[in-house]
Backbone as JSON, one array per atom type, in Angstrom:
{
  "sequence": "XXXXXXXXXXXXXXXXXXXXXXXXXXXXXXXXXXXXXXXXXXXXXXXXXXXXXXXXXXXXXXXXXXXXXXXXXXXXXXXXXX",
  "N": [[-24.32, -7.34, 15.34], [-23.77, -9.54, 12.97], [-20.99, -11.47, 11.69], [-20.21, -12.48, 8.8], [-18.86, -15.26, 6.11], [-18.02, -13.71, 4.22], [-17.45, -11.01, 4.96], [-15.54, -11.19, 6.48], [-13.94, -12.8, 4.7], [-13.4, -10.06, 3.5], [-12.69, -8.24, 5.41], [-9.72, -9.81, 5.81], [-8.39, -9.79, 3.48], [-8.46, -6.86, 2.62], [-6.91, -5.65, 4.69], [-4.4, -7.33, 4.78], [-3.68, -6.61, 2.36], [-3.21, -3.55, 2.9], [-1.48, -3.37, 4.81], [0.61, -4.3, 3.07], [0.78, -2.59, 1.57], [1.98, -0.08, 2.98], [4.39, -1.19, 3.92], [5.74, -1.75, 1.4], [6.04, 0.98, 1.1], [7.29, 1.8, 2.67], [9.55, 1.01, 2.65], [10.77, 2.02, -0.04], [10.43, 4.98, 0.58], [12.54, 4.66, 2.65], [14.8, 3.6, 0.84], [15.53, 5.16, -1.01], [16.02, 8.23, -0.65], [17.55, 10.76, 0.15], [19.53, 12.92, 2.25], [18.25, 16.05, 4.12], [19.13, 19.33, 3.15], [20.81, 20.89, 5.67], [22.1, 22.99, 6.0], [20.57, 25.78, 6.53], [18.52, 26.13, 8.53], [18.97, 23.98, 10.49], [16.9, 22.11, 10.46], [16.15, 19.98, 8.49], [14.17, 18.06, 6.19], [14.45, 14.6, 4.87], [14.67, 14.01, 1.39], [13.16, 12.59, -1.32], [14.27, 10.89, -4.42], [14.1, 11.38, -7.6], [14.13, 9.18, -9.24], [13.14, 7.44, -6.68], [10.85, 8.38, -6.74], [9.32, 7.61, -8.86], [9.38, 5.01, -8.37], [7.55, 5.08, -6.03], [4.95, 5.47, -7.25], [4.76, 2.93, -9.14], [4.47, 1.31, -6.71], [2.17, 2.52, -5.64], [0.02, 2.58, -8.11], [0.63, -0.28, -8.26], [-0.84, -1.23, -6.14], [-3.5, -0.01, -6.08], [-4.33, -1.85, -8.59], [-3.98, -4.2, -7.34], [-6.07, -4.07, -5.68], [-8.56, -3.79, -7.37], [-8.33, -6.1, -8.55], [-8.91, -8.13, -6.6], [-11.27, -7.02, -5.68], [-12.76, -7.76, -7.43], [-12.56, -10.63, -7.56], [-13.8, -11.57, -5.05], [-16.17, -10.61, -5.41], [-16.79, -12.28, -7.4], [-16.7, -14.46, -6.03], [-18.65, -17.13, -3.86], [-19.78, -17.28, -1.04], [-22.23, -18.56, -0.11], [-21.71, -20.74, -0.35], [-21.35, -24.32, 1.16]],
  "CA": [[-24.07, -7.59, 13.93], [-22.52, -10.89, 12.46], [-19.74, -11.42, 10.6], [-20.43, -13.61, 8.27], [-17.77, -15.3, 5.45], [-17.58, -12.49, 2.98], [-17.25, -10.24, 5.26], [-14.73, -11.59, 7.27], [-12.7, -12.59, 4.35], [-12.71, -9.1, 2.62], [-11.78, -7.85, 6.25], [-8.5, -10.21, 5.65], [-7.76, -8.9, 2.37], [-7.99, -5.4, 2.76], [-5.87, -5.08, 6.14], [-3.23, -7.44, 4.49], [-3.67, -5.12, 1.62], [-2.55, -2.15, 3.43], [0.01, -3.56, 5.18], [1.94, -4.62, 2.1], [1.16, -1.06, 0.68], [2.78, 0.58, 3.92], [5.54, -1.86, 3.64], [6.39, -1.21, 0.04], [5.98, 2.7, 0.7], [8.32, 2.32, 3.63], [10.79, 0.68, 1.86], [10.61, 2.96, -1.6], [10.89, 6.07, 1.4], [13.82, 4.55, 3.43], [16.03, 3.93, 0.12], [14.95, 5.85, -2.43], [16.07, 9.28, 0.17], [18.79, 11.9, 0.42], [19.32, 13.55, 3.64], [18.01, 17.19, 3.41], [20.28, 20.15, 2.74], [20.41, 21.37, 7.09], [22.59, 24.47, 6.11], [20.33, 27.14, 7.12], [18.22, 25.9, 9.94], [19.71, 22.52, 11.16], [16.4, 20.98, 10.6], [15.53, 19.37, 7.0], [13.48, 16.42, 6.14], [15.19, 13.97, 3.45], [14.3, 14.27, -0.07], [12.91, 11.5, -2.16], [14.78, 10.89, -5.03], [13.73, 11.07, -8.65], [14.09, 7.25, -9.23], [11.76, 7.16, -5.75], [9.08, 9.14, -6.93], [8.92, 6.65, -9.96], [8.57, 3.7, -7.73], [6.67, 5.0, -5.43], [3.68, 5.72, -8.48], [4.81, 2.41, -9.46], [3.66, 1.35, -5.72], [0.64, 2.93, -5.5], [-0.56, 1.49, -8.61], [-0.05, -2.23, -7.89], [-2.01, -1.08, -4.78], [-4.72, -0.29, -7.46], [-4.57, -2.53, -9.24], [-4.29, -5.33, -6.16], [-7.07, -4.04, -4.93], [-9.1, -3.85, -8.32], [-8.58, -7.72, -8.43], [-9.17, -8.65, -5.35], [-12.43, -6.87, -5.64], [-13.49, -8.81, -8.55], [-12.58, -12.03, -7.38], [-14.5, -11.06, -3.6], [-17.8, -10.39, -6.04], [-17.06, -13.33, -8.22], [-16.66, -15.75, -5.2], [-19.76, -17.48, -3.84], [-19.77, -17.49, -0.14], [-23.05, -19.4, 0.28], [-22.25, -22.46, -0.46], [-20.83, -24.32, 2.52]],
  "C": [[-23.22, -8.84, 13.79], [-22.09, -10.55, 12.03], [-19.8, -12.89, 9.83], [-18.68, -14.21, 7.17], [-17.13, -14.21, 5.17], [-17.38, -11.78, 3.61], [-16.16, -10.31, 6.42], [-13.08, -12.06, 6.33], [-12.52, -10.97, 3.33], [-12.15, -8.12, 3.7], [-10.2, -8.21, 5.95], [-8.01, -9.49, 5.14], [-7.56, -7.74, 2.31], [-7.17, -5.07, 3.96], [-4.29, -5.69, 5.57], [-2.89, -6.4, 2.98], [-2.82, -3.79, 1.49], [-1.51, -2.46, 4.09], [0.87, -3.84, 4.35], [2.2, -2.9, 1.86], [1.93, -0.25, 1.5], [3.94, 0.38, 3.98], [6.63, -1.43, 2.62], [6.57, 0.33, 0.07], [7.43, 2.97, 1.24], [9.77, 1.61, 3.03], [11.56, 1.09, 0.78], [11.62, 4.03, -0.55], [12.41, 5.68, 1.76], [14.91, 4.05, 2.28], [16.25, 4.62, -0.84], [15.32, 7.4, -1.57], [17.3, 9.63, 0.44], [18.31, 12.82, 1.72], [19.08, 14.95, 2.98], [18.96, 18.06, 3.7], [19.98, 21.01, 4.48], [21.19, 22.75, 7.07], [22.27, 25.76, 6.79], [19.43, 27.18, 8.13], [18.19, 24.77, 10.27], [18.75, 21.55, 11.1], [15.81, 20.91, 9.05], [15.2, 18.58, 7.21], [14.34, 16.35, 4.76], [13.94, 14.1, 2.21], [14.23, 13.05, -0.98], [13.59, 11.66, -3.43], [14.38, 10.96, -6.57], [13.15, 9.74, -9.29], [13.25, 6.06, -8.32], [10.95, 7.62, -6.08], [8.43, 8.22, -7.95], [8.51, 5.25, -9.37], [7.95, 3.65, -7.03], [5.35, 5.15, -6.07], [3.67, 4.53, -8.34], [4.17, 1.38, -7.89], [2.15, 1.46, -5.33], [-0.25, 2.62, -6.78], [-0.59, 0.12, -8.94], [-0.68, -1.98, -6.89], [-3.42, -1.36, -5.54], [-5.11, -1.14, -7.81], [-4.92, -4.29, -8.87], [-5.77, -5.06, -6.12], [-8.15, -4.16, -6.03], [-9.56, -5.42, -8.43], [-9.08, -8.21, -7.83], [-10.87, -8.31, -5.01], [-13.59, -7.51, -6.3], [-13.78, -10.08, -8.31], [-13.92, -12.22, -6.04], [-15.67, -11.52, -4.76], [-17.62, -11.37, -6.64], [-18.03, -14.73, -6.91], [-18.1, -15.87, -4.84], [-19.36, -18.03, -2.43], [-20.74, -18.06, 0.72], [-22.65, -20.65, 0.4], [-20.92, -23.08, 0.49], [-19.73, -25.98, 1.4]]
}
């Protein structure tokens, strides 16, 4: 199988894509988090915060909405012509 333009640059775009969105998640997660309450069996996971749950939505739809664009422009573009 080739790989032609288009399909080589919507490879790009969607891998850098997901790496921002992982980025931004992991960054929302790691401050947006309260350690969890270990009182009654020493092991809790932390607890996203109110104020994280709002930016992490807020996250996941510029993902959307990236990717919405990006799809448009992909189908606009014109990868024939050299």
């Amino acid at each position: 199988m080739e790989i032609d333009r288009k399909l080589a640059a919507e490879l790009a775009v969607s891998a850098v894509s997901v790496v921002v969105f992982v980025g931004a998640a992991y960054y929302v997660s790691s401050n947006y988090t309260t350690p969890g309450n270990a009182t009654n069996n020493g092991s809790a996971s932390p607890v996203l915060q109110p104020e994280g749950g709002l930016a992490m939505v807020g996250v996941i739809g510029l993902f959307v909405l990236v990717m919405a664009v990006a799809g448009l422009i992909m189908y606009r573009a014109d990868f024939d012509e050299e």
